[in-house]
N, C-alpha and C positions, 0 to 999 in steps of 0.2 A: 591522224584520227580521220577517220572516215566520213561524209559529211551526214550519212544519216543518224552513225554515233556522235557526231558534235550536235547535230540536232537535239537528240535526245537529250543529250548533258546540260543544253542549255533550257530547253523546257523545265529538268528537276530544277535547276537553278530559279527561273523564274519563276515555277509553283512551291518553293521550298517550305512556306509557310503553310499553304496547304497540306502539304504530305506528311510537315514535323505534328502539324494536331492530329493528322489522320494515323498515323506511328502513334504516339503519342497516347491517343484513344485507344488504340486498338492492346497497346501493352499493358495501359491501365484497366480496360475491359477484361482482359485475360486473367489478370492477377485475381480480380474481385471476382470471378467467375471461380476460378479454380481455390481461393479459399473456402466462397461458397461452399459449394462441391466438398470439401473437407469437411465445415463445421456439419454437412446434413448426416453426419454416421452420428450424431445423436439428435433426439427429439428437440433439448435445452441446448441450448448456445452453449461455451465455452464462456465461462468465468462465472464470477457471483456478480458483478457490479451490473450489468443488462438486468439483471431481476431488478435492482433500486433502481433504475431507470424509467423501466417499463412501469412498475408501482407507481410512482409519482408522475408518470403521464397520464392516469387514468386521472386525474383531477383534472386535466386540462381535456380530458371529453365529455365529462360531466359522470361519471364511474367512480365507485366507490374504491377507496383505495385504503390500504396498511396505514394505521394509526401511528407508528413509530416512524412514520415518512412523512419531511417537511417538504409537500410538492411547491410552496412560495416561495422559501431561503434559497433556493437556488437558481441561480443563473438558468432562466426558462427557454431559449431559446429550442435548446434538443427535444424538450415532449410535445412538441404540435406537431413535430414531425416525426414520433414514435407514436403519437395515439393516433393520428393517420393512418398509418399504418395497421395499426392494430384493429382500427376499424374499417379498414379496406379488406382485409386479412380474415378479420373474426379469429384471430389467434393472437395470444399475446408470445407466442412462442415463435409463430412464423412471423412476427413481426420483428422479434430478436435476431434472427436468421436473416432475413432480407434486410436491416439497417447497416448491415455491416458491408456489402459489396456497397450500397448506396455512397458509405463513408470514403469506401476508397475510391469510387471514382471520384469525388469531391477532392479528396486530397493530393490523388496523382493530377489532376487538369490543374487544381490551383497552382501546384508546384509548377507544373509545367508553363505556367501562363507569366508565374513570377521570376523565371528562368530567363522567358524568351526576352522580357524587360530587360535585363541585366547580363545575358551572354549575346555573344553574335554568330556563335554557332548552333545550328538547328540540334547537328551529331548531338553537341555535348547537351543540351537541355533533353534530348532523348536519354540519354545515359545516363544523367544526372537522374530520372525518374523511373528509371527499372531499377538501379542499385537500389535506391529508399525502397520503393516496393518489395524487393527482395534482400532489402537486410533483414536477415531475422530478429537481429535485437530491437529494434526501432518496432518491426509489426508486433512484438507481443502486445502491443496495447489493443490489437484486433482480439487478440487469445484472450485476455482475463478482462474485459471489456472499459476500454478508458474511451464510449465512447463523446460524452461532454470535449474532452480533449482535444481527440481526432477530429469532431467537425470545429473546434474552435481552431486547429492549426490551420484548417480549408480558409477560414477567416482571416487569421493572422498572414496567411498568403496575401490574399486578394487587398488586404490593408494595405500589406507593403508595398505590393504593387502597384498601389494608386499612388504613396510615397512617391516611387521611382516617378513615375509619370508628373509629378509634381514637381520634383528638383529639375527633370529637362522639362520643365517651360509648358505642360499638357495641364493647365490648370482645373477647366471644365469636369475631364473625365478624373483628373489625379485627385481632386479633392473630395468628389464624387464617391470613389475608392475608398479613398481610406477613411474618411467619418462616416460611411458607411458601415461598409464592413467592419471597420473599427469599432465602429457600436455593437455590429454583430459579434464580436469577440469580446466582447467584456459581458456580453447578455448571453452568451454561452459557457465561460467556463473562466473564471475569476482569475486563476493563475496566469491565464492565457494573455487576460486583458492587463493582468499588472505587466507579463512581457512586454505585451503591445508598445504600455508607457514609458518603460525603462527606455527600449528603443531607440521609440521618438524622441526623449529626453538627451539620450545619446545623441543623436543624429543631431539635433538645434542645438547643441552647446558645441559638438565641432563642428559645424556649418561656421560657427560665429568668428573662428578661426579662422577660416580660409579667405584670401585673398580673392579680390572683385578685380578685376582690370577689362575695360572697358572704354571703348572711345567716346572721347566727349562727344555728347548730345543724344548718345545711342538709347535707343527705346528699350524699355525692359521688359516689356513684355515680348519683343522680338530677341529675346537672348534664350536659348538652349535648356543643355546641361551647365546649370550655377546653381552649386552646392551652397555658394556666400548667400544665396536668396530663398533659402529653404522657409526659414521663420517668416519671412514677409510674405511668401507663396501661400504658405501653409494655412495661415491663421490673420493675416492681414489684409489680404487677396477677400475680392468681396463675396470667388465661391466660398475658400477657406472660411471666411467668418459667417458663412450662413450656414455651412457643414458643421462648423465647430458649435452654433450654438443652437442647430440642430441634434447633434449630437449630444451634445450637454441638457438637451431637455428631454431626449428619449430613456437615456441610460440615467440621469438623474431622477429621474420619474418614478422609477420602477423603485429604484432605491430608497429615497425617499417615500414612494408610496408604501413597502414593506415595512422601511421603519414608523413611518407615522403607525401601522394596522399590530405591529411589534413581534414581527414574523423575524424570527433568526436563523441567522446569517453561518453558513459554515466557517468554524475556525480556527483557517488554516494556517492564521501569523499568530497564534497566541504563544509566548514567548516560557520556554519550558522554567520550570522552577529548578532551584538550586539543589535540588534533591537528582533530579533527573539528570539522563546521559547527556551528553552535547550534542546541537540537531542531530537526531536520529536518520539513520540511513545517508547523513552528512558522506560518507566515506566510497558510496557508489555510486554516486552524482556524475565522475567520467566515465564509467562504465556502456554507457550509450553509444562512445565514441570511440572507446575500445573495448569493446567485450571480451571478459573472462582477464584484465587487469585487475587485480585486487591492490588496493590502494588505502592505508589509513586514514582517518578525514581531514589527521594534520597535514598526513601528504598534502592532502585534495587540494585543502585551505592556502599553503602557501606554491603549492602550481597553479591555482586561479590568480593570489597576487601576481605572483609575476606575470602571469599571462597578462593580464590589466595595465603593468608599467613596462610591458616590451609593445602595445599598443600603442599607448599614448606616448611611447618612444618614436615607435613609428611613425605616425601620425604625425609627430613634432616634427621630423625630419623630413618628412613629406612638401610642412608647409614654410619649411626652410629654405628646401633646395631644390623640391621639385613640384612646386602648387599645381601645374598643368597635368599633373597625373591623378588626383582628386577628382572621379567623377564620381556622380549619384549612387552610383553600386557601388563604388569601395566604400564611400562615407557609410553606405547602411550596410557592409557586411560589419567594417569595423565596430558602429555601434550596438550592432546585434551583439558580436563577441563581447566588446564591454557591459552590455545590459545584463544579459545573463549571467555572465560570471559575477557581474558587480551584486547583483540580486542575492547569489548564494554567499557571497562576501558577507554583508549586510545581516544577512538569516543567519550564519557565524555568531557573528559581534552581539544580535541582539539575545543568541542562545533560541531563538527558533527552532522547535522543530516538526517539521514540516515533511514531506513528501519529496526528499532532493534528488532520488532516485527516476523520481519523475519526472522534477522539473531541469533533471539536465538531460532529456530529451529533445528543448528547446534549442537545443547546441546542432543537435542532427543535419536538419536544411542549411544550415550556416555551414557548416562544416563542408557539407558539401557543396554549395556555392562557391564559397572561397576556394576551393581546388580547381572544381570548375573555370570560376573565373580567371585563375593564375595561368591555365592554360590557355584558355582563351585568348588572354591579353601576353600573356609571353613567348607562347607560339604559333596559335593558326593564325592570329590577325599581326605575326612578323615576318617582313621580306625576307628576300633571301641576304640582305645585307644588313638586315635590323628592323626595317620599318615597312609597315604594308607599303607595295605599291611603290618600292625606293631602288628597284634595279635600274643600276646606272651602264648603260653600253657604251663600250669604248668609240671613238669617235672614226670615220671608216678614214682608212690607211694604216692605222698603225699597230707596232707588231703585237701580234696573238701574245698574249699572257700563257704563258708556262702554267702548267696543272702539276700543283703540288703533288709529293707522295708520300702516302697516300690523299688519292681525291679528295678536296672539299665537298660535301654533303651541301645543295642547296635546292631543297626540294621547293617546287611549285606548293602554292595556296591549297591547290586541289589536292596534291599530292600528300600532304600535312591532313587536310578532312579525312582522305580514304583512311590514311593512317590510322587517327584516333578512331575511325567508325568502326574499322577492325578490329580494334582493339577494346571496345567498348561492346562490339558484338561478340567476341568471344570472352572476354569479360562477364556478360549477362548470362551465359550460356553455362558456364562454371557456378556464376552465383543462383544459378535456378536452379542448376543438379543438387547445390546445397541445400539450400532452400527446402524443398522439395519437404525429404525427411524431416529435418528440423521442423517445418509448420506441421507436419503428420502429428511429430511428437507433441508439439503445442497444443494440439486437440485434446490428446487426451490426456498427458499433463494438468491442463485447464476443465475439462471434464470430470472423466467418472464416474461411480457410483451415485454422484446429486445428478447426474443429468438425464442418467438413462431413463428408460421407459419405465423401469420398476419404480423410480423413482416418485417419476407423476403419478402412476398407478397408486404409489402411495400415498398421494395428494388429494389425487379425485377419489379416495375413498372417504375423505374426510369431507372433501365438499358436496358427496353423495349422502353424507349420514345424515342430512336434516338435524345436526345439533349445534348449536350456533358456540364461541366462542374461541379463544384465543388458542395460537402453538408453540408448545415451548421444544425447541429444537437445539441441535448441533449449528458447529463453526462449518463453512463452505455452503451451507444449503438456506440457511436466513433469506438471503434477498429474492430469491427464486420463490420461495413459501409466500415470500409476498405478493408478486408477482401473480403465482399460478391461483394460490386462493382467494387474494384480495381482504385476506385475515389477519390483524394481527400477529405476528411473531415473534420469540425472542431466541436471545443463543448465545452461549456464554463464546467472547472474543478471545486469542492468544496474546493483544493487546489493544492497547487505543489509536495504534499511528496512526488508523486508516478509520476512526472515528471521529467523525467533525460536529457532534452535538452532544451537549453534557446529558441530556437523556439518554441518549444511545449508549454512551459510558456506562452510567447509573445501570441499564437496563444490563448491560453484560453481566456486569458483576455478580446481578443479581442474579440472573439465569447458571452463571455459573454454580452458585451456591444453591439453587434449585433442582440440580442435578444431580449433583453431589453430595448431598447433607440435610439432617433435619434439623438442625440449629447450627448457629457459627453465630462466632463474634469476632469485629474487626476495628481496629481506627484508619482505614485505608493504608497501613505501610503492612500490618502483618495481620496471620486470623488464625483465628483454632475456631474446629468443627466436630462435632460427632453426626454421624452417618444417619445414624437410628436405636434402636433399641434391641434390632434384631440380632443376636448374635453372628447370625449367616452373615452379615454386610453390612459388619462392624468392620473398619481400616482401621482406624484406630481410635482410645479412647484418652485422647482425641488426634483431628490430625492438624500441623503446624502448613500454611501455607504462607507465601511474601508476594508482593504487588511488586512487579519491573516494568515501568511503562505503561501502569492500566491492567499489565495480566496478570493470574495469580499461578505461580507456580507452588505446585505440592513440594514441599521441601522433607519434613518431619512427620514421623507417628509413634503412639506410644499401641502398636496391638495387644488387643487385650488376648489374644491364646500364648502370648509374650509375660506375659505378666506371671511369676510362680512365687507362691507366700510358703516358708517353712516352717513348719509349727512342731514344738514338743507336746507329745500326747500327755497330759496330768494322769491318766489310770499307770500306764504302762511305760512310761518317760520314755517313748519310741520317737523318733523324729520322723517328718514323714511332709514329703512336697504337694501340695492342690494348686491349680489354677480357677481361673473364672471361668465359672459353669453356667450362670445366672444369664439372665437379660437386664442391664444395668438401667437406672432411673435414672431422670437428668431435671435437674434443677435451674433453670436459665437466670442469668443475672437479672438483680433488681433497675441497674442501669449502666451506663456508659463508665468503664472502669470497676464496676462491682463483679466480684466471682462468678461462675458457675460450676456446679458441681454434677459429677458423675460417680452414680454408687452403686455401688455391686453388693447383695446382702449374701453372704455365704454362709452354711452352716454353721462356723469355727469363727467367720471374720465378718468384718465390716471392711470394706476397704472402698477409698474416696480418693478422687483425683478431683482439686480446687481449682481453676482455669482461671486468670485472668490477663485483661490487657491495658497497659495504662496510654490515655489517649497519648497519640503525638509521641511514641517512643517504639520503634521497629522491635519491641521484645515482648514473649510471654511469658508470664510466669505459670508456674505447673507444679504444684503441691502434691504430694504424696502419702495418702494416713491409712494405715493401715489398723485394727482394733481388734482386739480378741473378744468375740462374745459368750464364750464359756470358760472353762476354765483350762484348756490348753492357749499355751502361751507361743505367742510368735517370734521365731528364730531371725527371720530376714524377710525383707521383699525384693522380689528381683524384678528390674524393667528393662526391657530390653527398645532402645530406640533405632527405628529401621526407618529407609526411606520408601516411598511411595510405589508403586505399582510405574513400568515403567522409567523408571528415575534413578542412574547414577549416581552412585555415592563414592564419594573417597574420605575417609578420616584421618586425625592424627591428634597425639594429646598435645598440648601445649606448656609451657616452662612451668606455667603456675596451676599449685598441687589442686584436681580437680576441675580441670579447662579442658576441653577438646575444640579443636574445629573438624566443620563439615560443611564438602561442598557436594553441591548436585549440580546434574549434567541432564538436560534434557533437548527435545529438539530446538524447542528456542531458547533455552536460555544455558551457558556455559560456565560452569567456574560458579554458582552461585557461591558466594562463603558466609556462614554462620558460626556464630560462637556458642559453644553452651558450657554454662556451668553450675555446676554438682553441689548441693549442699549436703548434708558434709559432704566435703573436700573427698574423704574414704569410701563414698561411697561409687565413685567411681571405678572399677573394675579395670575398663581400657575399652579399648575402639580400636574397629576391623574393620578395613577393606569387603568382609567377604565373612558374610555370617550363613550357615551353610542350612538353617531354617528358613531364613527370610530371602534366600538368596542374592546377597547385594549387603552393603556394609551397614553396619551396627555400632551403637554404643551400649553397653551395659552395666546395669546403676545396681547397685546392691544394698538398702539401706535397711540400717538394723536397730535393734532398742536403745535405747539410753543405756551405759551401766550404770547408772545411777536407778535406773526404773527397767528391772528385767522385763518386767514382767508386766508392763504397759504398752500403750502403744509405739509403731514405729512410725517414723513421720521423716520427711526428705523433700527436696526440690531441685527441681533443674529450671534453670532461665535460659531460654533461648535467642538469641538476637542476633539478627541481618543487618548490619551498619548501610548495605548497600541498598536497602529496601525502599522503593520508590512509588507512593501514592500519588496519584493527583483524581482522585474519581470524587465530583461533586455526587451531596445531599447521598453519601452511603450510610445509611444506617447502623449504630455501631453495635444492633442486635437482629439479626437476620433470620427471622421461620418460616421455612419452606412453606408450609402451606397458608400462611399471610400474604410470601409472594406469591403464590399462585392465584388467589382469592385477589390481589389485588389487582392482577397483570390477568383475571382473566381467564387461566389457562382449563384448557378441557382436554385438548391433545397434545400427547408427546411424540413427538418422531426421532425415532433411534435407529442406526444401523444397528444390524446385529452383530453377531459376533462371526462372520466373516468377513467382513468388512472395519471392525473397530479402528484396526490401526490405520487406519490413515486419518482418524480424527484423534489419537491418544491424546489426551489432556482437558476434553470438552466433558467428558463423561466417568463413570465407572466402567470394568470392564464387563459386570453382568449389571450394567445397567436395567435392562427390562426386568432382570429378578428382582433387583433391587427395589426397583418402584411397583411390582405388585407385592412384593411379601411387607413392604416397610409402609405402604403408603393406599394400597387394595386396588392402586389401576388394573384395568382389564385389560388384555388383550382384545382391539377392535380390528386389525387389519394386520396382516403378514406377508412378506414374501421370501424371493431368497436374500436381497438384501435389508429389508427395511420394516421396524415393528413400528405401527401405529398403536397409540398404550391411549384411552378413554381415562379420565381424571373421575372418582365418583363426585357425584352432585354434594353429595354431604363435604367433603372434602372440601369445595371451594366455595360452600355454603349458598348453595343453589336449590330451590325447590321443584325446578324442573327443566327440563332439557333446553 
């Protein structure tokens, strides 16, 4: 080596730390620059959650914000620094836009900071922070905006960090760190902060394990890395106990202050009922860590056990046979893996369900730590004979050692760094070509139709009309509506998993049934609705829907151009088929479990469909009468039961006489199964796959006089019931009118895609929604584009006297 090249080599050597943050910076720069750059092809940021964000920082500027938004129940840390923004900005849109590079640079430096603590290579803590950067599974939390999360990880870094710096002996700054930050991670984002504690939890309970050897008399504040003196350091130590009850009055303050003023708390550990699935999204919790593994949650469940008893295997073995290999960073990668895992353990057993899809995100940094670190510590910092710094040279005189064949491989230290730097650079280089597309996709994936400019156009028409009041809307666009107008909003949900407040529930439900129908009755497991009155957009008379987790999926309907009465002419004893021609009447129950009826007056007939639901039981009942009002006499009623607009159906009858089952298949929900059964037994017909008026499978009921009473009325029932039918929505009403909840909620405007656009919301709405609610309900058309109809509520309507 040449001596200006040795020169050189030894300079990087002795500036390594400066050039690893300057690397470091400049890749984490990059990234947040070039997603930037992605998310500006639309006006709105990518996802819905930046809209609830941005909403509930306008209470922390003194701005008026969305009424269905608790800006105190949550963890307040992220809105001082989104309304900052936004009043730097004068946009709440460019501030959505710009928080998100801000995020990542926070979470590439922290990583990188908690790195350099715990490896001893510059390379791998560079590596270690382009892959996270450029995994695409871990950044979707940038795409649909988790950002509470993302700066709570920046925290949970800088926590840990202070940890590490605590166990080797750096008290001042270590405890500094982490009851610091520490606090800053629990005043940011809940889930973060329960990490945090599991953790630490982990980490003091095997610290307590581990062997102390130490010469007598030796001063303990002059000792190192000692894992055995974690709990004393941490919380004994007189910064420890001034951090800790420091921290204990910052974060306890806020809590208690919320609960004294009796502001509620999202949540996200309330433990599912017996009715419901087992934690929810339980089953994608490793997906984080191997994307595109599909795994059941029993898998998951007992790969986390064991994962947890080949640790503490370890671990036992460790302080068995080798205690002198226990430093700071194994103790906290290992407690990291036992926290997390033990967490989702825990959420298992107590039937929680929670967001695990999320929370095994928390596995990500560990994950890659631990590789990190195994190289680290098992090759670049090993000689060539095992141990840094252990080449033993033969003593001079004697004979040269014979070179085996083939050669033994014993690279130089340096030669081990090039190695892996290479490797990690062309590593990066592959993971950004991926990259690359995949975050393209993620924009607009996460995007679309709610984001673009027509979008807001159809926003600022409504904050331009000078008429004050609330917006009843679709699924994907709610939080943004809050956002851009600062208006109340509502939107019927696909379900509650991503609902943390029993109002927010309540309000779905109802918005759902506000879109859809001008009466419905429910006991939170099932509901029957009728549409309107107008026969244009009538579905059915009525339609059957079931609650899975909060959502209400359309399962059943009885259409009334389905419906055919046969009658014998008394002049000319001709037989001869009418349908419903009329606009039927509706009579709504007197109360919770009482009928309601639908009646159609026809020239020849009366015919009447009885609807009810009894509380606390997933079934309807559906009554059938049909009456002659002259003197031709009725031969049969035919009903033909179809599924929904959208909605898969498969039938089959079942052993006993006058039983079918039917399941429906929609995007979220698969396999739903229901039972229905016929009274009489006969009057069952059969059930098809594939009824070639309704397009999609059918049952049809055919129920005829008494022979005892030809010549009276006919009368019939079917009972439907979902055994799998799953409520949990607090204070639902068990009689729901459309225009009570609009009157109650407020509403003056509707926003609807149109009909080029519907399917990508199918199940929030009807599909001629906008017809539906001016012929049924007299909304106006206030605003149009090519995607989106603004529909005006009249005044009378939601019993208003003026704008």
């Amino acid at each position: 080596m040449s001596p200006d090249l040795k020169a050189r080599v030894q300079w990087i050597e002795s500036h390594r730390e400066l050039l690893g943050w300057t690397l470091g910076l400049f890749v984490t720069l990059a990234v947040a620059v070039w997603i930037y750059w992605l998310q500006l092809a639309y006006p709105i940021p990518p996802g819905s959650d930046p809209g609830n964000w941005i909403a509930i920082s306008y209470a922390y500027i003194g701005g008026h914000y969305a009424g269905q938004v608790n800006p105190y129940g949550y963890p307040p840390l992220l809105f001082p620094l989104l309304g900052s923004l936004i009043l730097l900005t004068g946009s709440p849109l460019a501030a959505g836009h710009l928080i998100i590079p801000i995020e990542i640079l926070l979470l590439g430096l922290s990583t990188y900071a908690l790195s350099r603590a715990m490896l001893r290579s510059v390379v791998l803590s560079l590596a270690l922070v382009t892959f996270l950067l450029l995994d695409p599974y871990f950044m979707t939390m940038f795409f649909w905006g988790a950002l509470p999360n993302l700066l709570a990880f920046s925290f949970l870094n800088l926590s840990l960090l202070g940890l590490v710096w605590t166990g080797q002996g750096r008290l001042r700054r270590g405890t500094l760190f982490f009851w610091g930050f520490g606090s800053a991670t629990v005043l940011t984002h809940s889930l973060a902060g329960l990490a945090l504690a599991a953790i630490v939890a982990a980490v003091l309970l095997l610290s307590m394990f581990v062997p102390l050897k130490l010469p007598k008399g030796a001063d303990l504040k002059a000792v190192g890395d000692a894992p055995a003196l974690f709990l004393r350091r941490l919380i004994f130590s007189r910064p420890g106990c001034y951090g800790f009850l420091a921290a204990a009055a910052v974060v306890g303050g806020w809590y208690l202050g919320t609960f004294l003023s009796g502001t509620p708390h999202p949540a996200y550990f309330t433990p599912g009922s017996a009715l419901q699935m087992h934690p929810a999204t339980y089953g994608q919790f490793l997906r984080n860590l191997l994307p595109g593994l599909v795994l059941s949650k029993y898998t998951v469940f007992y790969l986390l056990v064991f994962l947890v008893a080949f640790l503490f295997a370890g671990f036992g073995g460790l302080v068995a046979f080798r205690p002198g290999w226990i430093s700071t960073p194994l103790l906290l990668l290992i407690g990291s893996w036992l926290a997390v895992a033990g967490i989702a353990i825990m959420g298992w057993l107590l039937s929680i369900s929670t967001d695990y899809h999320r929370f095994g995100f928390f596995l990500v940094i560990p994950a890659g730590l631990s590789i990190a670190f195994l190289i680290d510590r098992l090759w670049l910092a090993r000689g060539p004979t095992g141990s840094e710094g252990s080449l033993i040279r033969s003593p001079p005189g004697t004979a040269r050692e014979v070179r085996p064949i083939p050669p033994t491989f014993h690279p130089t230290r340096r030669a081990r760094v090039a190695f892996v730097g290479v490797f990690a650079l062309v590593g990066s280089l592959i993971a950004a070509g991926a990259a690359a597309p995949t975050y393209a996709r993620y924009v607009n994936v996460n995007a679309g139709p709610t984001h673009d400019q027509q979008f807001v156009d159809a926003l600022n028409a409504i904050d331009h009309s000078g008429v004050s009041g609330s917006i009843l809307t679709i699924k994907g666009n709610l939080k943004w509506t809050w956002a851009i107008t600062h208006r109340a909003a509502y939107a019927p949900r696909p379900g509650n998993a991503f609902l943390f407040y029993p109002v927010q529930i309540t309000d779905s439900a109802l918005a759902y049934y506000a879109l859809t129908s001008r009466n419905a009755m429910t006991n939170g497991l099932v509901s029957v609705s009728v549409a309107g009155k107008d026969p244009a957009f009538l579905g059915g008379v009525p339609d059957f829907s079931v609650y899975q987790n909060g959502g209400v999926a359309g399962t059943m309907r009885v259409p009334p151009q389905f419906v055919q009465v046969s009658l014998l002419g008394a002049v000319n004893h001709t037989a001869y088929t009418v349908g419903l021609t009329g606009s039927p009447t509706y009579q709504p129950p007197g109360g919770a479990g009482l009928p309601a009826v639908i009646t159609y007056s026809e020239p020849a007939f009366l015919f009447q469909q009885s609807i009810s639901i009894t509380p606390g039981i997933p079934t309807a009942h559906i009554a059938t009468r049909a009456t002659p009002t002259g003197a031709d006499r009725i031969l049969s009623v035919q009903e033909v039961l179809t599924g929904p607009a959208l909605v898969g159906v498969t039938t089959q009858l079942t052993a006993t006489p006058g039983t079918f089952q039917w399941q429906t298949y929609t995007l979220r929900y698969t396999g739903l199964l229901t039972d229905g059964t016929v009274t009489p037994s006969t009057a069952l017909q059969g059930v098809t796959d594939y009824y070639p008026a309704a397009g999609g499978g059918a049952a049809v009921l055919v129920f005829t006089p008494s022979p005892s009473f030809p010549g009276s009325s006919v009368n019939g029932s079917v009972d439907i019931t979902t055994p799998s039918a799953a409520g949990n929505i607090p204070n639902l009403p068990p009689i729901v009118n459309t225009t009570e909840v609009w009157r109650e909620l407020g509403v003056r405007f509707i926003v609807i895609p149109n009909q080029a656009s519907f399917a990508l919301y199918a199940g929030s709405f009807l599909l001629d929604e906008a017809q539906y609610l001016t012929g049924e309900f007299g909304c106006q058309v206030y605003f149009s584009n090519a995607e989106w109809n603004v529909l005006i509520v009249p005044q009378s309507v939601v019993g208003l006297t003026s704008g």
